[in-house]
Phi, psi and omega in degrees: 000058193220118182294115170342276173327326168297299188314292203301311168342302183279036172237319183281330160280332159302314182293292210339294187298332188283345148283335163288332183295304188293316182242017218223294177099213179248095165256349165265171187197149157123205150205192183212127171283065185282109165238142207231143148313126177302140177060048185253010192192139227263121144256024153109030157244162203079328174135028210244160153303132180275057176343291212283328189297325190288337175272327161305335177285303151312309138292338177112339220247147189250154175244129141272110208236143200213158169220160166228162175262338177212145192307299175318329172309324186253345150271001167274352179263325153355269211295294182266025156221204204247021217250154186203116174233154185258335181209108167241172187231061168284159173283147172331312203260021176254341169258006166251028133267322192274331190285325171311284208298005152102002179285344218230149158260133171280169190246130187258100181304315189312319185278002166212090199287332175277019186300297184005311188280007180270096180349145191277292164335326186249053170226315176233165207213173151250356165274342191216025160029281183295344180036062151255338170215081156173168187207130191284143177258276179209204195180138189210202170198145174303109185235181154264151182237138149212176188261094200308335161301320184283259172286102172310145175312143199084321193304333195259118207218355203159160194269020165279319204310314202295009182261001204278103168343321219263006170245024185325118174064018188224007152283140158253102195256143178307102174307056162184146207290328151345288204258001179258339129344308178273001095010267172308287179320293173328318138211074123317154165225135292337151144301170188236166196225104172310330209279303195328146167258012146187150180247159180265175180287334182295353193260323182297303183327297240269322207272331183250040147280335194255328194300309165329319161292285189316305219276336187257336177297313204096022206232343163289108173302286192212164155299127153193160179230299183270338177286356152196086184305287204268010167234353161267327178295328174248023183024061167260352201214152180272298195229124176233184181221108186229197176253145186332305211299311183271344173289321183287330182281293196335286183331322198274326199280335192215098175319319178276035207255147151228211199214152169211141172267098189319113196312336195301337204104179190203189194248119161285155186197114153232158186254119164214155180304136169228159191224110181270144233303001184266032178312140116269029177201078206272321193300304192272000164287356182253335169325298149355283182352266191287010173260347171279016158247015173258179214279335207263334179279327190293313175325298181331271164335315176269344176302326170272335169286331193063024184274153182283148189255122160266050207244076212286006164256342168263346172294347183265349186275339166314116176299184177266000176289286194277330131346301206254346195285097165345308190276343169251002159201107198275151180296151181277000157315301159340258168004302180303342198257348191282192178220142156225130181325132165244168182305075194275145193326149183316301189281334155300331163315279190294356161281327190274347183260325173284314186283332140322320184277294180341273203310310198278338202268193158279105206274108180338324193286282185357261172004287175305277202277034168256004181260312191299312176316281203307291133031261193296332189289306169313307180320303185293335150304305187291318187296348199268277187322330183262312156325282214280350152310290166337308162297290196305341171315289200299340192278353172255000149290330184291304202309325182315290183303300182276004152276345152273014139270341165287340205240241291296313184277007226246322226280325203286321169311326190271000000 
């Protein structure tokens, strides 16, 4: 699905860039450190723009372009390594968490004269109150994929499905505990609202008790998070819960792939660039900034991620394909049914990252009852084993007995 109209877009910014470069001279230096979400940024194969060769091009500035897999990843790389980045791209309660702990550098809008082009709706948050340290990057929602070979078309209406026996070893849940918790509350009886800014522990309890039913139903495969690309794409795997954006590239890759937007309601999520306090190229991360808002890259860029842009001048460059599409701009009636993470207390958090690793692991509950099982199973094999000793015993005392009456009367004759 990669659009005429893009293509020509990415024709108009190599010249572009190739007269700004000519009259502009190299007035930058240096380099800039960016870490991203894997498959987050268009690189220039397929026909599509290559973003980072192109701001390398333009500037002067060489990227370091580096990924992660989970909003947790990167914040654990934050807090415990010695690693400096100029530019991340985390989800909403992941940047009102780094923005709480004193992590975000404000961004001096004056240096991103193309902010102009961002919808008014995506400038201040409750994750970013003040919209000083962040500028939204892109915006999605959680949906489902399946394989239509596998699962008839229609049959998948909700993230209830993925609990259904009969999909046996063939579901795929999202490796990190945010969105698969959040997941599990949702159908809870009663459900618990993912969306809440604190949860109790009987609410963890509750969520990863359900993660323990998938696991125990038979219908989970595996945790995954970028893998799986390659197990929906290769029909390796039947039903997953991934984010819009990429269920629409999958859809472009395996004709037999369809899609639901989960009845239940879904998880809204936006992603936008921040520049964090171990920055050492400030100047040039808002460079970084303002050259992913101008229009023809940001067109670029979501034509290839499929994420919804809030980038309203580039949202015009845009086909009606990618326009009309549920999964990259869901109707707002949808919208209305979604939720968005907020920033939740530290000891909840780290109960919900413990009761996850719990869930995904052999689980304390599991356990018992594969001991209690095994237990009972065992007793009854030794009673089987001992019953059938026992039989062969008398049966080889009877045979015993009458062959030394048979040979008794053999011995008086001799």
């Amino acid at each position: 699905m990669k659009k005429l109209t893009v293509l020509l877009t990415c024709v108009i910014i190599v010249l572009s860039s190739l007269t700004f470069t000519a009259c502009s001279g190299s007035g930058y230096e240096g380099e800039v450190n960016v870490y991203n979400w894997g498959e987050y940024i268009s690189p220039g194969d397929d026909e599509t723009l290559d973003v980072i060769a192109e701001f390398e091009r333009r500037y002067n500035i060489k990227v370091n372009y580096t990924n992660f897999e989970t909003n947790e990843e990167l914040y654990n790389v934050l807090v415990n390594s010695n690693s400096s980045y100029d530019v991340i791209i985390p989800s909403d309660y992941m940047v009102a968490r780094l923005r709480s702990e004193g992590m975000l550098e404000k961004i001096d809008l004056g240096n991103i004269p193309n902010y102009k082009n961002i919808d008014e709706k995506f400038r201040i948050s409750d994750f970013d109150p003040t919209g000083e340290y962040s500028v939204a990057y892109s915006w999605g929602i959680v949906a489902l994929v399946y394989n239509t070979t596998m699962i008839p078309e229609g049959e998948i209406t909700g993230f209830k499905d993925m609990w259904n026996p009969k999909y046996r070893n063939d579901v795929l849940m999202f490796n990190n505990s945010r969105d698969a918790m959040a997941i599990a509350m949702q159908v809870c009886d009663p459900p618990i609202d993912p969306g809440s800014e604190s949860f109790t522990g009987e609410d963890i309890d509750r969520a990863t008790k359900k993660l323990i039913e998938l696991k125990n139903c038979g219908s989970l495969k595996k945790y995954v998070m970028d893998q799986v690309f390659t197990e929906m794409e290769g029909s390796q795997s039947a039903l997953a819960a991934y984010y819009g954006g990429d269920i629409y590239t999958m859809l472009d890759n395996n004709e037999e792939l369809s899609y639901s937007l989960p009845e239940e309601g879904s998880n809204l999520f936006i992603d936008s660039m921040c520049i964090p306090t171990c920055c050492q190229n400030k100047e040039n991360a808002e460079l970084f900034i303002n050259f992913m808002c101008d229009p023809e890259i940001a067109a670029a860029n979501a034509d290839y991620i499929c994420y919804g842009t809030p980038n309203k001048a580039a949202l015009e460059l845009m086909d009606d394909d990618y326009k009309e599409s549920p999964l990259c701009n869901p109707p707002q009636e949808y919208i209305d049914k979604c939720y968005t993470f907020a920033n939740i207390d530290d000891q909840i958090y780290s109960e919900m990252q413990e009761k996850f690793v719990k869930a995904c692991s052999s689980t304390a509950e599991v356990s018992s009852i594969e001991i209690k099982t095994t237990s009972v199973e065992s007793k009854i094999a030794v009673a089987v084993i001992l019953a059938i000793v026992v039989i062969a015993t008398v049966i080889v005392i009877i045979l015993d007995i009458r062959r030394a009456v048979k040979n008794r009367g053999r011995i008086n004759k001799i």
